[in-house]
C-alpha positions in Angstrom: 113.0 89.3 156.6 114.9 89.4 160.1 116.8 92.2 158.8 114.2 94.0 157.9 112.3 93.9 160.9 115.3 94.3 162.8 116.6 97.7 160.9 112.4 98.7 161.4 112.9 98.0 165.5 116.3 99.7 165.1 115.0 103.1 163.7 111.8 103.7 166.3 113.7 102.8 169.1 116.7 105.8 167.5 113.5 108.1 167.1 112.6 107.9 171.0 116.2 108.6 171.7 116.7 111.7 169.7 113.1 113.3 170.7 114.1 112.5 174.1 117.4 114.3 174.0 116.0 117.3 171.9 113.4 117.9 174.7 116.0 117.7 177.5 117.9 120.7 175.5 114.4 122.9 175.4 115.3 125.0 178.5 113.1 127.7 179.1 112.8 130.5 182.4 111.0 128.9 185.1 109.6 131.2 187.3 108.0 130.5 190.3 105.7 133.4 192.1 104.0 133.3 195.8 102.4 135.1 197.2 100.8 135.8 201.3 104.8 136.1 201.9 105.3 137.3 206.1 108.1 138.6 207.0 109.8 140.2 210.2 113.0 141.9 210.9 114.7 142.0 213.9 117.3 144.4 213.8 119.9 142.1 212.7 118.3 139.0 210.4 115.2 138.6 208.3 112.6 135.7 208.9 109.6 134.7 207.9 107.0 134.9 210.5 107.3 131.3 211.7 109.4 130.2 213.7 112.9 132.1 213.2 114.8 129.4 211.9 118.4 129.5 210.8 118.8 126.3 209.9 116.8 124.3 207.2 114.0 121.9 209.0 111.4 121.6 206.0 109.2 121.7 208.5 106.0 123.6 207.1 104.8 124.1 211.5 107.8 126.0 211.4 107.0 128.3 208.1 105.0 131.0 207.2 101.8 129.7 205.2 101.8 131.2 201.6 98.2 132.2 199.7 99.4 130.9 196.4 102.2 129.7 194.2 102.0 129.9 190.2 104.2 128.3 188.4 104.9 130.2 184.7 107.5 128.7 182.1 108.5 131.4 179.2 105.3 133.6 180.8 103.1 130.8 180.5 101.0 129.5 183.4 101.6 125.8 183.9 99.9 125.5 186.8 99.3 126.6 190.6 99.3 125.6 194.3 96.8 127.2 196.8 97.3 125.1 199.8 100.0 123.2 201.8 102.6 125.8 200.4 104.8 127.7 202.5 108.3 129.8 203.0 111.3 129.6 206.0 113.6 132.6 205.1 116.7 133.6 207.0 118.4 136.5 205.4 121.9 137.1 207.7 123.3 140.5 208.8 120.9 142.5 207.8 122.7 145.6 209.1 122.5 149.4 209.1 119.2 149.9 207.1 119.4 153.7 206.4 116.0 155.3 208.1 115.4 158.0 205.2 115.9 154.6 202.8 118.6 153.2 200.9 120.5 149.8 199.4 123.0 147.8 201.5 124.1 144.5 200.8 123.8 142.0 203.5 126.6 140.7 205.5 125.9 136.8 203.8 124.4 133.3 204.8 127.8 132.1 204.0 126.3 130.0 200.9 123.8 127.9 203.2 120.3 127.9 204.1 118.7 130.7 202.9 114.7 130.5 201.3 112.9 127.2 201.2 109.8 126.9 199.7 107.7 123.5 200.7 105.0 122.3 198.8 103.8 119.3 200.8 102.5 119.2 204.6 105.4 116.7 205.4 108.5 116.9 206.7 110.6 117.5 204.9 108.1 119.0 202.1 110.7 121.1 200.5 109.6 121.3 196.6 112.7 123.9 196.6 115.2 124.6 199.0 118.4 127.6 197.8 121.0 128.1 199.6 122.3 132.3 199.7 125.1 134.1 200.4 124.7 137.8 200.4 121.7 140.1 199.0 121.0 143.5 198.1 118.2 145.2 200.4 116.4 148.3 199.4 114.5 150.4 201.5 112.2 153.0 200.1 111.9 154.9 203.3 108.9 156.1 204.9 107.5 153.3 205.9 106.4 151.9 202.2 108.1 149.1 201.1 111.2 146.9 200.5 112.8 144.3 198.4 115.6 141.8 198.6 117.0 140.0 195.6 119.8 137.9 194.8 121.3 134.8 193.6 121.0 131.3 195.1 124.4 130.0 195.5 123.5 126.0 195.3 119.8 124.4 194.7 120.2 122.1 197.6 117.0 120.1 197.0 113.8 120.0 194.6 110.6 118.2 194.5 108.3 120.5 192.4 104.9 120.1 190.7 103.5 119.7 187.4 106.8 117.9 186.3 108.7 121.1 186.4 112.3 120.9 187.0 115.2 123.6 187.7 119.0 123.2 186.4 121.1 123.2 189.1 124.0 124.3 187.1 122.3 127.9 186.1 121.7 130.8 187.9 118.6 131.0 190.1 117.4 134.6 190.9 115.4 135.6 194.5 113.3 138.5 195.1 111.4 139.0 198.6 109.7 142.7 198.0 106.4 144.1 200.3 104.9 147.6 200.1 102.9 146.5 203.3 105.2 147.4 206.5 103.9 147.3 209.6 105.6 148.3 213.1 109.0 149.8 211.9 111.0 151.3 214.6 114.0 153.3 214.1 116.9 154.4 216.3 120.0 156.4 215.3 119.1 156.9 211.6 118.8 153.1 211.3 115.9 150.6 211.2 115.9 148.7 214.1 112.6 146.5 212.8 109.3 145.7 211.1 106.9 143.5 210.0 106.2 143.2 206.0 103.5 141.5 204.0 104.3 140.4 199.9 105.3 138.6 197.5 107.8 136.9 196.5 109.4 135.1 192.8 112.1 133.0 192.3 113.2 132.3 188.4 115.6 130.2 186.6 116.4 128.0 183.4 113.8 124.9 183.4 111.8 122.2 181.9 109.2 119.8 182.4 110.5 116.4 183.3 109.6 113.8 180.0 109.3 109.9 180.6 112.0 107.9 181.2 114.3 106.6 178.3 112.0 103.0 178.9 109.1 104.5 177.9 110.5 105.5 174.6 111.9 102.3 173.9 109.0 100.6 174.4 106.4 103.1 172.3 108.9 102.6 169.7 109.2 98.5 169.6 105.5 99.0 169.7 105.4 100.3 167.0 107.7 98.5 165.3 105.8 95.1 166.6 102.3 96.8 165.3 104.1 97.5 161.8 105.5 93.7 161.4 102.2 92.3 161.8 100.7 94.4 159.9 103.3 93.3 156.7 102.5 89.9 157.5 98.9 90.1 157.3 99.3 91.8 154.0 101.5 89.2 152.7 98.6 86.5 153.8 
């Protein structure tokens, strides 16, 4: 009878343990878009229209307020943020921005602070912060729009919602775009600033975050408990 109940304990507390590792396999794209993004360009960098940082504070005083963040995983919504959400950007060496328009690639952050996005009115209230090296810029010309895009080169810290989670070990993709410029200013073929308001998306492989290992265990000696006293009453 020990046996028995002890092969019964065994097995559910096994079955936790493989669904647990077959959800942890189940990565999917996570893809995070915002919108209300503010940027300005100085000649030389790109910020966001808070204070120009180029370091990382997490400080949402010193970031630009976003409208909205959804968060999608495989192209479904799991959920969305429309307050305390914000962006600090610093995009290095932005240089020689053909006036008629054109791609350059940046001169590189040097794999540091780059784009964080915070999601909670503390400090720090990073819920994702990338590190970047160099981006390609693209310039339509005439005034209309740009993007920027790139890779992240390290997820340096992540706290996000609706028990979503990033792997740090797989490529995270960046793209700043606006067809709202405001106050550009050229000077010898070259754009020597302006002001642009977008959008902005930021994808990767995720998952949602599952209970801890515990709270398998103990769902499955539950259920192995419930099952021995349910014998016993039968054999009574």
């Amino acid at each position: 009878m020990r046996l028995k109940r002890f092969s019964l304990i065994a097995a559910a507390w096994l079955l936790g343990i493989s669904v647990l590792t077959a959800s942890n396999a189940a990565a999917e794209t996570l893809q995070i878009q915002f919108t209300g993004l503010n940027l300005q360009y100085d000649g030389t960098n790109i910020f966001d229209a808070g204070v120009h940082n180029t370091t990382s504070s997490g400080n949402p005083a010193e970031a630009d307020a976003l409208t909205a963040m959804n968060f999608y995983l495989d192209g479904s919504l799991v959920g969305s943020l429309t307050s305390d959400i914000y962006a600090d950007v610093y995009i290095k060496d932005v240089l020689n921005i053909p006036a008629a328009g054109g791609v350059i690639v940046t001169g590189g952050n040097g794999g540091a602070f780059g784009i964080d996005l915070l999601m909670k009115d503390l400090t720090p209230g990073w819920g994702l912060a990338l590190d970047i090296d160099t981006m390609q810029f693209f310039y339509t010309g005439s005034r209309i729009a740009i993007s920027v895009a790139g890779l992240a080169t390290n997820l340096a810290a992540q706290d996000l919602p609706f028990a979503l989670q990033l792997d740090p070990v797989q490529p995270i993709r960046i793209v700043l775009s606006s067809a709202s410029l405001t106050n550009v200013t050229t000077a010898a073929g070259f754009v020597t600033g302006f002001n642009a308001s977008g959008t902005g998306n930021t994808s990767g492989e995720g998952f949602v975050v599952i209970p801890e290992p515990a709270s398998y265990v103990l769902a499955g000696l539950g259920i192995a408990a419930l099952a021995v006293v349910r014998r016993r009453r039968k054999a009574a």
